[in-house]
C-alpha positions in Angstrom: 124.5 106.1 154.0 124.2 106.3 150.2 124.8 109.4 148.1 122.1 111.5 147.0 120.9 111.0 143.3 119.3 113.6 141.6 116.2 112.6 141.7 116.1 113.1 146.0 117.7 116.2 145.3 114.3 117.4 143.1 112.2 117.1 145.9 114.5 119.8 148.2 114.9 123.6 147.5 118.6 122.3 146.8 119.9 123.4 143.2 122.6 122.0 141.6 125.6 124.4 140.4 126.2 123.8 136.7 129.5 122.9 135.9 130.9 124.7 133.0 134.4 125.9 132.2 133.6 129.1 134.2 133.1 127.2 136.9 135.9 124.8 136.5 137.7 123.7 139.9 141.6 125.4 138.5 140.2 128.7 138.0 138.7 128.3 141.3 141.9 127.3 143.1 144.1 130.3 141.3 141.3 132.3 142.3 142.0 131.2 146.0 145.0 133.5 146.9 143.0 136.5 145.7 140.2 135.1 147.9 142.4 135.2 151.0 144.1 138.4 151.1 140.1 139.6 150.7 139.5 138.1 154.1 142.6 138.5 155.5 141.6 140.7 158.6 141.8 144.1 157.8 142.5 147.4 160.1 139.0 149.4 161.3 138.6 151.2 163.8 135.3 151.2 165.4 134.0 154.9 166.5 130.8 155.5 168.0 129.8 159.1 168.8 127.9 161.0 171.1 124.8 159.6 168.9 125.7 156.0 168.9 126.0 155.9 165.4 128.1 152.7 164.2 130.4 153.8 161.1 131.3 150.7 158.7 132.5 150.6 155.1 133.8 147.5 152.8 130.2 145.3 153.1 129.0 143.1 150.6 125.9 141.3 149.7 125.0 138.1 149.0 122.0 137.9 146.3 121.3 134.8 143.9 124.7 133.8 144.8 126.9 136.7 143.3 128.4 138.8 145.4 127.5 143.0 144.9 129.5 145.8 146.4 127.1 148.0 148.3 127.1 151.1 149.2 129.3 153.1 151.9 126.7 153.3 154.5 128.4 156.1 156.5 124.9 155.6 159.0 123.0 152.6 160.4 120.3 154.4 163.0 119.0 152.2 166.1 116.3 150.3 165.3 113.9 149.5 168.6 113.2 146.2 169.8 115.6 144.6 167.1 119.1 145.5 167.8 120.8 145.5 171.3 122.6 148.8 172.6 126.1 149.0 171.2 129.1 149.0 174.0 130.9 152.3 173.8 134.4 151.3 173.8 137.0 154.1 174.8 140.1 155.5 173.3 142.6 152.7 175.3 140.2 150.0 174.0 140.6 151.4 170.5 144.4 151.5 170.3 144.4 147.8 171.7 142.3 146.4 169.1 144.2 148.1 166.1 147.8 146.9 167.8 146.2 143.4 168.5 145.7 143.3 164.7 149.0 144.5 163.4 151.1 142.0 165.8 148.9 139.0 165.8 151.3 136.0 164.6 148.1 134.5 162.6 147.8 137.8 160.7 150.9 138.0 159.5 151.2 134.3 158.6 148.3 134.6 156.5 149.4 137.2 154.6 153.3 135.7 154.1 151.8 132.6 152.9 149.0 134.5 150.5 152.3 136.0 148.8 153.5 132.1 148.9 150.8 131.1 146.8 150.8 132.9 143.8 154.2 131.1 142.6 151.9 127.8 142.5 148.9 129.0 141.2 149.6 126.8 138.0 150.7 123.5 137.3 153.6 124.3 134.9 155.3 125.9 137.8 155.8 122.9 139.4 159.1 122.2 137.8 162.3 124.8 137.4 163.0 125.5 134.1 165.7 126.4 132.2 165.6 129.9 131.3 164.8 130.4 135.4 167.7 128.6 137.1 167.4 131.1 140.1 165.7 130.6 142.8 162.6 132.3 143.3 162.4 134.9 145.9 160.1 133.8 148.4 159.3 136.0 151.4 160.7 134.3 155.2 158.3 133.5 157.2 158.9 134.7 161.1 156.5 132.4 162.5 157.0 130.1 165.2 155.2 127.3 163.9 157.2 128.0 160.2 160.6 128.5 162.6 160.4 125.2 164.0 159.6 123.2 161.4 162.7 124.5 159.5 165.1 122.0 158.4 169.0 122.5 157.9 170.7 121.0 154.9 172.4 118.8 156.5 172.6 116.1 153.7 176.1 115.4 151.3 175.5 118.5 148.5 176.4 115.1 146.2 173.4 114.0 147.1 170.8 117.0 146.9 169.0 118.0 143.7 169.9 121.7 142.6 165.5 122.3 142.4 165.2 121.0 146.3 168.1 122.8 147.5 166.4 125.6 145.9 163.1 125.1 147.7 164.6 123.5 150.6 162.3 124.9 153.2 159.4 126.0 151.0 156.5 124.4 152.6 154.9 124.1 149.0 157.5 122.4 147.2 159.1 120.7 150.1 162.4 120.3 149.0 163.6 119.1 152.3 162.0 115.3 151.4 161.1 115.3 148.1 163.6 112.8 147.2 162.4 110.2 149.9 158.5 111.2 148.1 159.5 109.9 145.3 161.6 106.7 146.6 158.6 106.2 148.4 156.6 106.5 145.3 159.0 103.5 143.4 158.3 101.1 146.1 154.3 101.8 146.0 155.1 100.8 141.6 155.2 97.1 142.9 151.7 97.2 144.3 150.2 98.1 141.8 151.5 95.9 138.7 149.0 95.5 136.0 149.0 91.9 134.1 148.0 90.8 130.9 144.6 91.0 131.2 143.1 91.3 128.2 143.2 87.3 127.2 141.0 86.7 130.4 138.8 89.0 129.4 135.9 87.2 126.9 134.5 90.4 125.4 136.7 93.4 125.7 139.6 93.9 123.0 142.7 96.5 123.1 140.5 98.4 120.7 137.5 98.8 123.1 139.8 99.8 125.7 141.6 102.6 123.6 138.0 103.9 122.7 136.9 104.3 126.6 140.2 105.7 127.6 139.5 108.0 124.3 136.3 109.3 125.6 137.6 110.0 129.0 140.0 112.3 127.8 137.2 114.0 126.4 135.5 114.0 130.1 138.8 115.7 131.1 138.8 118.2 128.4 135.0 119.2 128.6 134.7 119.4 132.5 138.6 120.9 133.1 139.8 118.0 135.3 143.1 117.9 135.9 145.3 115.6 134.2 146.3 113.5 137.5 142.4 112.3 136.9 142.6 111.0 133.7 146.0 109.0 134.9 144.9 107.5 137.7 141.2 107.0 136.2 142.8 104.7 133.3 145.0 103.1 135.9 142.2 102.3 138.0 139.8 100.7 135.3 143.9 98.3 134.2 144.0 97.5 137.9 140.2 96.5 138.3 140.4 94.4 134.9 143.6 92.4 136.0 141.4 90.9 138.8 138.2 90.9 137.4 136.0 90.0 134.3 133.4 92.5 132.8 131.2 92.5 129.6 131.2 94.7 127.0 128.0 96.8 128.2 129.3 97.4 130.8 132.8 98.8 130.1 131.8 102.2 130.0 129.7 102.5 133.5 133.2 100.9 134.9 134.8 103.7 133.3 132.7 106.3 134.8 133.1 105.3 138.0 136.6 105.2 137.7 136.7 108.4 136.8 134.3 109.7 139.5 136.7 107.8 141.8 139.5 109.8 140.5 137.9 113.3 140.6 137.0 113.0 144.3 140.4 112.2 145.2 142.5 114.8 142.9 139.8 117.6 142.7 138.9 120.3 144.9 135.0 120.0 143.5 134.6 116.8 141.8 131.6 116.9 139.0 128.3 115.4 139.8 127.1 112.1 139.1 124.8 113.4 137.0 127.2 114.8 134.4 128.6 111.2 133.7 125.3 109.2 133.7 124.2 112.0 131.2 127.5 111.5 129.1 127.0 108.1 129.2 123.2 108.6 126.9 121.7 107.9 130.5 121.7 103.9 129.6 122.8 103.7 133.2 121.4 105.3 136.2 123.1 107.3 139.4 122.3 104.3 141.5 124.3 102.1 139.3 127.1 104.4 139.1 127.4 104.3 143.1 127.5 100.7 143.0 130.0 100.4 140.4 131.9 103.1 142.5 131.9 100.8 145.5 132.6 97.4 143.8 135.8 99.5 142.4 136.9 100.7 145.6 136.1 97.2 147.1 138.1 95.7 144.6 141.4 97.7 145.3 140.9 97.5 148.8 140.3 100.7 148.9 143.8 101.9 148.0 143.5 103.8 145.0 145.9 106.7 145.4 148.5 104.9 143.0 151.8 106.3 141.7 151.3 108.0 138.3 153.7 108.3 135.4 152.3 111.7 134.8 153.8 112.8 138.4 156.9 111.4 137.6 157.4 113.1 134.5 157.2 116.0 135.8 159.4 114.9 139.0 162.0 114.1 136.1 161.5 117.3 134.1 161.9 119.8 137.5 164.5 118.0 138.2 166.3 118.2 134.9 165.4 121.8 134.2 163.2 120.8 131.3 162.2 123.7 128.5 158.1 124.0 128.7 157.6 122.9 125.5 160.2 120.0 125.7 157.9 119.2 128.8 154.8 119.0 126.8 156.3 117.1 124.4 156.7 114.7 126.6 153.3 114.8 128.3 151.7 114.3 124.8 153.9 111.1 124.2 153.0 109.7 127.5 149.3 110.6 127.0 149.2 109.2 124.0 150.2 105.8 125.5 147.8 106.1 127.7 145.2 104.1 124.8 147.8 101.5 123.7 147.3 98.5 125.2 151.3 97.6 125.0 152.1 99.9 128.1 149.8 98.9 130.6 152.2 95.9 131.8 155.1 98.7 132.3 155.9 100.6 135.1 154.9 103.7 135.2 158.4 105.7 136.5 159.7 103.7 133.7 157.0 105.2 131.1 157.6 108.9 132.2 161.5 108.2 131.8 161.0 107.1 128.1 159.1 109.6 127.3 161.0 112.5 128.5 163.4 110.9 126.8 162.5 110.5 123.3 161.1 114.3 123.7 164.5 115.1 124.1 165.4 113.4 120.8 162.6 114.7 118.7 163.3 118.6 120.0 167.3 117.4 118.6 168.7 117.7 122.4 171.3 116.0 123.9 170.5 114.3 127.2 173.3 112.9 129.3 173.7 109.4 131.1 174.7 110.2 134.2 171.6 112.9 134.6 169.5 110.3 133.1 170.5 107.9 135.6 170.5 110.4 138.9 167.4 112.0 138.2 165.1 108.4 136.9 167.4 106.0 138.6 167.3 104.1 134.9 169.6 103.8 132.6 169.9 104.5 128.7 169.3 100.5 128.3 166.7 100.0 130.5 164.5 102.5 128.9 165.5 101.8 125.0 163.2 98.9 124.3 160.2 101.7 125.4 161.3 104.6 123.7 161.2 102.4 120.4 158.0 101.2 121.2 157.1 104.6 122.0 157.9 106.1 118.8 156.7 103.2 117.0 153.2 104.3 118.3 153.4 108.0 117.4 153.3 106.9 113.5 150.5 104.3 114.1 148.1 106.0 115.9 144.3 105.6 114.9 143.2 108.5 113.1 139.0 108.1 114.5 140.8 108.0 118.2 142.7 111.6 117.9 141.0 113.0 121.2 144.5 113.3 122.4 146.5 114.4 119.7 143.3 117.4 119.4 144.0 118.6 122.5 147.6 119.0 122.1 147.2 120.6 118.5 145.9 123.9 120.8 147.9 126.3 121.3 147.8 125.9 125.3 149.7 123.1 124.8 152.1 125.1 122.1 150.8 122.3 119.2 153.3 120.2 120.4 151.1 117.2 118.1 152.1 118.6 115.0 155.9 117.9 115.6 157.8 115.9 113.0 158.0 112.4 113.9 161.5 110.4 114.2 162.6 107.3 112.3 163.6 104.2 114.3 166.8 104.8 111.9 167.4 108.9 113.4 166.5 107.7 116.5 170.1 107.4 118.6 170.9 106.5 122.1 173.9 107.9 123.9 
């Protein structure tokens, strides 16, 4: 069946939610612990008197889709013919109820892992840093389905990360097989190699790629996307191109349905359709959006969750106990690459490890070989040919493509763009 385009949705009572920064799906999912100690179930006792009065407090109501406290109805008289007669339950029945409650396995479960969740509310606490070398506290969990799942450490310490061993049986970090994740994730690399493409290509150019990958990182900027989107939305349009041809009119409906592509698999609330044709001066409509969508998808046979470079960087950085703004650093360096055509070809482990890298030259750290090595698996060699090309690119960006370097002028993203730049001749490799 195919998706719903605005224009069926007109004819129904349905209204579109408006997607704004208010609205955006990360406020929504820090918002979600909050949300579930609200509904965790809570301890009343229900008392009916001689009058059959039911007592209730902590109701809300739903109007024009906000929710308002209401008032403590201490009251609620019997209505006839609407309501049926309540069931008097006795003292016994009471005391069973509130002990059910208190030692239900369920209850307490959701309440350990609401605690859980608010040390990964963001995505810069998905990596140990420096100035935080201790583990963080988390509560232990005395549930049986948490108590067999447990693993013991039963690995060489050689061979375990300080950051798993920290989170070994964290259920959110997953300590316990990150490692094989991430081997995992270096075989996938090999599936999904991009070639040369653009010579096959009669009407595209670098240029007209680095201004479509330019405008998506506007899309991911105006409609808060995360940055796994953008990633794997570029990666999907290089993939797409090394096995197909496409004109120039059409380069940008290819892109948005990359990008829609990419939003439904990373996002909690992907935007609408709508948004993109819109963005897009609506010289294409929903219905070719959905097609596009499909021949993409059809194209990859259909497997399109592909290892990012921006997941390995910060794989590498956690692992390395990177600074945050060392960590940005690097994120803007591999963004920026993300509208050169020179790095599609490269792997994309390898791209996060030169990056990192030459972050840790331009903050005027010292990185060592063997840490290099253990936590990327390449070495100083393997990666020097990219981190000169890297660098080379920082001083030769295009000044009318600077969506990128914008964004990381803000002070979110502590201006890491305005760093001073490194000469090929300061830049050294240990």
């Amino acid at each position: 069946m195919p998706p719903i385009t605005r224009n069926q949705l007109k004819k129904c009572s349905h209204k579109t939610e408006p997607y704004s920064k208010e609205n955006r799906p990360s406020d929504k999912r820090n918002a979600l612990s909050d949300l579930v100690i609200d509904n965790v179930v809570k301890e009343t006792v229900v008392s009916i008197d001689k009058e059959e009065v039911i007592k209730s407090s902590n109701e809300n109501v739903f109007i024009k889709d906000k929710i308002l406290p209401t008032e403590n109805i201490s009251e609620i008289p019997k209505l006839k013919n609407e309501f049926p007669k309540p069931i008097i339950a006795s003292l016994t029945e009471k005391k069973l109820i509130t002990n059910d409650v208190s030692t239900n396995t369920s209850y307490q479960t959701a309440n350990n892992e609401s605690v859980n969740s608010k040390y990964s509310a963001s995505s810069e606490e998905l990596y140990t840093t420096v100035s935080s070398r201790s583990s963080i506290p988390f509560e232990i969990n005395q549930s049986e389905l948490y108590q067999s799942a447990v693993q013991e450490v039963t690995c060489n310490e050689d061979e375990i990360f300080e950051t798993d061993q920290a989170h070994w049986n964290n259920f959110m970090y997953v300590g316990c097989y990150a490692r094989e994740i991430f081997k995992y994730l270096r075989q996938r690399e090999d599936q999904f190699n991009v070639t040369d493409y653009i010579n096959n290509q009669n009407e595209l150019t670098p240029r007209h790629r680095a201004i479509v990958v330019n405008w998506l990182v506007h899309l991911q900027e105006m409609y808060g996307l995360n940055h796994e989107v953008l990633y794997m939305a570029v990666k999907i349009i290089d993939l797409y191109l090394s096995k197909n041809e496409i004109s120039k009119d059409k380069f940008q409906l290819l892109a948005s349905g990359a990008i829609l592509i990419a939003s439904k698999i990373d996002e909690r609330e992907p935007g609408f359709p709508y948004d993109l044709v819109k963005q897009c001066k609506f010289i294409y409509t929903e219905d070719e959006l959905f097609v596009t969508e499909r021949e993409l998808a059809k194209a990859l046979n259909y497997d399109i969750n592909v290892p990012l470079s921006y997941v390995f960087l910060r794989r590498f950085a956690r692992c390395m106990m990177c600074q945050m703004f060392l960590l940005t650093l690097a994120r803007y360096i591999l963004e920026c690459s993300l509208l050169d055509y020179t790095f599609v070809t490269l792997k994309d482990s390898l791209k996060a490890a030169a990056a990192l890298y030459l972050a840790f030259k331009m903050c005027f750290k010292t990185i060592n070989a063997k840490d290099l090595k253990k936590f990327t698996g390449y070495d100083v060699k393997e990666i020097e040919s990219t981190v000169i090309a890297l660098n080379n690119m920082l001083h030769t960006q295009c000044p009318d493509l600077s969506a990128v370097k914008q964004k990381y002028l803000h002070e979110t993203f502590y201006q890491v763009a305005s760093k001073s730049l490194l000469s090929n001749s300061k830049l050294t490799f240990d």
